[in-house]
C-alpha positions in Angstrom: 94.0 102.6 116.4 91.2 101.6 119.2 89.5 98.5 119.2 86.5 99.6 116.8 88.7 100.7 114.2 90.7 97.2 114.5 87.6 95.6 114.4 86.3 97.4 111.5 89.7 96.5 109.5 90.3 93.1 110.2 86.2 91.8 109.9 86.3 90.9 113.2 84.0 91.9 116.2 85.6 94.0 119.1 84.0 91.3 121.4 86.2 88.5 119.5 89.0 90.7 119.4 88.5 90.9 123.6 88.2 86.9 123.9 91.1 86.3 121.4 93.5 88.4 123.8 91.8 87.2 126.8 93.0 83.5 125.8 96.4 84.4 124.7 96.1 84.1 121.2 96.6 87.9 120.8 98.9 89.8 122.8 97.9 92.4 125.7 97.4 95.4 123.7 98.9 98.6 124.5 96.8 101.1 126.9 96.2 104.6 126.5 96.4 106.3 129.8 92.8 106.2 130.2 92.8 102.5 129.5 91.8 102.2 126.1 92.9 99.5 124.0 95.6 100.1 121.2 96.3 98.5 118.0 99.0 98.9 115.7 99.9 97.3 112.6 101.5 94.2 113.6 98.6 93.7 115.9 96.2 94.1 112.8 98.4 91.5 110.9 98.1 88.8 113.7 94.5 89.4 113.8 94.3 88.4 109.9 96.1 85.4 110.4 93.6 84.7 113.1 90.8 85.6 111.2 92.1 83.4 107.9 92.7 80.6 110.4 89.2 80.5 111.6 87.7 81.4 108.2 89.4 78.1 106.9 88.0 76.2 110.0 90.8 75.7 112.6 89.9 75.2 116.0 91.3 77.4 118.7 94.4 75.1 120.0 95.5 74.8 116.4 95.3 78.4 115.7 97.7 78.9 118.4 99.8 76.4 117.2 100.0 77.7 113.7 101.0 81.4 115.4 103.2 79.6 117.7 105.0 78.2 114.3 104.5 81.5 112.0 105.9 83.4 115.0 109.2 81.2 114.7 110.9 82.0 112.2 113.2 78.6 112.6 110.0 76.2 111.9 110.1 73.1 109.9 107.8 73.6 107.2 107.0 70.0 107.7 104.9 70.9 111.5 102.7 73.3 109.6 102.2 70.9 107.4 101.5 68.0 109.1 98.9 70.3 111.6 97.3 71.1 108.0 97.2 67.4 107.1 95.6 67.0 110.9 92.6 69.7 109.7 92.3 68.1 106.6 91.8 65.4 108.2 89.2 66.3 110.5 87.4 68.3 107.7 86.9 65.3 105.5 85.5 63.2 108.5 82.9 66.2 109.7 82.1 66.2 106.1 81.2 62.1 105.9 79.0 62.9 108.9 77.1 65.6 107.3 76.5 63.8 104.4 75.1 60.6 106.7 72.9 63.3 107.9 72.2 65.0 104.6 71.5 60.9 103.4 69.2 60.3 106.4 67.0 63.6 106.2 67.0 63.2 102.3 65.5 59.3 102.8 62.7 61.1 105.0 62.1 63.4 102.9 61.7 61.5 100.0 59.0 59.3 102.3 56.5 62.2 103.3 53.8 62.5 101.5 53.6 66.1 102.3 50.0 66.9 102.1 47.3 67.4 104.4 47.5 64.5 105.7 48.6 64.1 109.4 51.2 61.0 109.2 54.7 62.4 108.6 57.5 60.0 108.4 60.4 62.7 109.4 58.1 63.7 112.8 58.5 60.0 113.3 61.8 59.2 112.7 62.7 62.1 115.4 60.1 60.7 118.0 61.5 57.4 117.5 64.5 59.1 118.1 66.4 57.4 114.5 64.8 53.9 115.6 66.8 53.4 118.7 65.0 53.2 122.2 66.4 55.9 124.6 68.5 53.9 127.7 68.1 55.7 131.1 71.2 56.9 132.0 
């Protein structure tokens, strides 16, 4: 199948499908004679993994680890797990700083009046830039 049928089936776009293979993650497809990309079905079941990888918020390194390791088929379960652990990781400290943010806009929020009025405690905070003075660099 071409690239817009690959696309199509595995929810990705043909332009990710380009930059996936274009950084090694994906193998040099197979060319038709006038140069057009093919995909088969093992091609279609790397580009799942791929996908599922992403989908579950694994950065581009690790996603070529975890291939790397589901390519082997003499892995220790124990280095997929451990790069899971890793993400898990990583997850649950993005997720502190979102909910400092989520905190911080809430506490604004909560302060603005939000009436007619021009004074608006959030438009301050972010001209104040959180309180701190800006250092020239």
């Amino acid at each position: 199948m071409n690239i817009g049928q690959a696309a199509k089936r595995s929810g990705l776009s043909a332009k990710m499908i380009r930059y996936y293979e274009s950084i090694g993650l994906l193998p040099a497809a197979a060319r038709t004679d006038s140069g057009y990309r093919l995909y088969g079905p093992d091609e279609l079941h790397t580009l799942a993994f791929i996908k599922r990888s992403r989908d579950l918020g694994f950065s581009l390194e690790a996603v070529g680890k975890l291939l790397t390791l589901w390519q082997d088929r003499g892995r220790a379960s124990a280095d997929v797990k451990a790069l899971a652990h890793q993400h898990i990781a990583e997850l649950n400290q993005k997720i502190e700083e979102l909910a400092g943010l989520r905190d911080t806009l809430q506490n604004l929020v909560s302060h603005c009046q939000g009436d007619r009025r021009p004074d608006c405690p959030i438009l301050a905070d972010l001209a104040s830039n959180g309180g701190r003075t800006h250092q020239p660099g």
